[in-house]
C-alpha positions in Angstrom: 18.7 -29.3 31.5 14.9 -29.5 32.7 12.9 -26.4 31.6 9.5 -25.7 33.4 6.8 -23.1 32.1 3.8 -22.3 34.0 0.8 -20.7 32.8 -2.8 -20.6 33.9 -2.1 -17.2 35.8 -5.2 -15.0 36.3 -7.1 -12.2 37.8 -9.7 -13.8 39.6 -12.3 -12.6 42.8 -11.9 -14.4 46.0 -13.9 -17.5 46.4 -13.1 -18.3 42.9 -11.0 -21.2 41.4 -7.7 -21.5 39.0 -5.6 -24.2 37.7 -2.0 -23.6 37.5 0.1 -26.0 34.8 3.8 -26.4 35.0 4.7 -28.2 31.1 8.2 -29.8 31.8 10.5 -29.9 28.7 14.2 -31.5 28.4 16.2 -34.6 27.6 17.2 -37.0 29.9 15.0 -36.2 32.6 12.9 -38.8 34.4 9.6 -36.6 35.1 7.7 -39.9 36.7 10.4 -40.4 39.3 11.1 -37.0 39.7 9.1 -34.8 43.3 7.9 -31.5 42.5 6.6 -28.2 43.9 4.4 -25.1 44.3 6.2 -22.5 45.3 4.3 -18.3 45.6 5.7 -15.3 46.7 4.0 -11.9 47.4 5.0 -9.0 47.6 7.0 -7.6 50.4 7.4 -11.7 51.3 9.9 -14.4 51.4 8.6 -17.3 49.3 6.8 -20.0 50.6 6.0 -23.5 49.6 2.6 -24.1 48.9 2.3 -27.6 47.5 4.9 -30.6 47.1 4.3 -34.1 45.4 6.7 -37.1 45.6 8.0 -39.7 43.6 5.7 -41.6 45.1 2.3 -39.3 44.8 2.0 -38.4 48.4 1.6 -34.7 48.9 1.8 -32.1 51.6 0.5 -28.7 51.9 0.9 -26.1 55.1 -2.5 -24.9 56.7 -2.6 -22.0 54.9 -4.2 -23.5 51.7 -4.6 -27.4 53.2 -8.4 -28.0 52.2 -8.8 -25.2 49.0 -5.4 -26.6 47.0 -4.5 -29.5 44.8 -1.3 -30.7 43.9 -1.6 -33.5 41.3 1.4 -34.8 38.1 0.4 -36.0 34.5 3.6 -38.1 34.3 2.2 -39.1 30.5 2.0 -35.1 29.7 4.9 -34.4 31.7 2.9 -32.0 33.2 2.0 -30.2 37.0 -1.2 -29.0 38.0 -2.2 -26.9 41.1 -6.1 -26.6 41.3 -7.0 -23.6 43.4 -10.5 -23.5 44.9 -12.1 -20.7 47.4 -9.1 -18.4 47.2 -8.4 -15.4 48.9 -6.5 -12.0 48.7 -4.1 -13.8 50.8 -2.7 -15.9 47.8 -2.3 -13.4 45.6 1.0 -13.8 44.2 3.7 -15.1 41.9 3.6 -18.6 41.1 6.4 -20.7 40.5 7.4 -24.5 39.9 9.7 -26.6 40.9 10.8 -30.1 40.1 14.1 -32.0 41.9 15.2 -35.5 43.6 14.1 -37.3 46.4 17.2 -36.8 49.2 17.4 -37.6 52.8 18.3 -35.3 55.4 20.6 -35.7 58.2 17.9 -37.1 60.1 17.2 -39.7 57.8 13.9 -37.6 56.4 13.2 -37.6 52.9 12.6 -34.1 51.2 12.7 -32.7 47.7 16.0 -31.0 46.7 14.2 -28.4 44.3 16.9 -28.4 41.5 15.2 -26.6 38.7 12.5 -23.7 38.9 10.1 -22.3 36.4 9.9 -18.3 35.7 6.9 -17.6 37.8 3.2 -16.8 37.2 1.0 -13.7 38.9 -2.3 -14.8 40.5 -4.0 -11.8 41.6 -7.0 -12.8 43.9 -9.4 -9.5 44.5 -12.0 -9.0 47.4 
């Protein structure tokens, strides 16, 4: 079983910066091959995905923070980061990680099939 604890949560003023960190823990689990997530939600909202990193390093981010975040994977530390820079009330939230397999859809597309989640972080961005 795969355990994953953020921390790095803050309060912070908008146009600041934070770095998230997701330390995964467990036997028998092959962080380096292994694609992994960002995940927030707010208040009052569904979550959203906010950051994803393959097996392979490539990454993907929606518009909404595409520019200001940074997904990156110490596979040596077996550990996640999420670099936050310029934020804004707008990702105020909780935080969460996720780690799972590579899988194809039935088009042939490969996601992540997020099989394990951390307990969540608050960011709290302020004007």
């Amino acid at each position: 079983q795969l355990q994953l604890v953020e921390s790095g949560g803050d309060s912070v003023q908008a146009g600041g910066s934070l770095r998230l960190s997701c330390l995964a823990s467990g036997p028998d689990y092959s962080f380096s091959r292994s694609c992994m997530g960002w995940f927030r939600q707010a208040p009052g909202n569904e979550l959203e995905g906010v950051a994803t990193i393959g097996s392979d390093g490539g990454t993907s981010y929606p518009d909404s923070v595409k520019g200001r975040f940074t997904i990156s994977k110490d596979n040596a530390k077996k550990t996640l980061y999420l670099q936050m820079n310029n934020v804004k009330p707008e990702d105020t939230g909780m935080y969460y990680c996720a780690a799972g397999a590579p899988d194809l859809d039935r088009y042939g597309k490969v996601y992540c099939a997020f099989d394990y989640w951390g307990q969540g972080i608050l960011v709290t961005v302020s004007s």
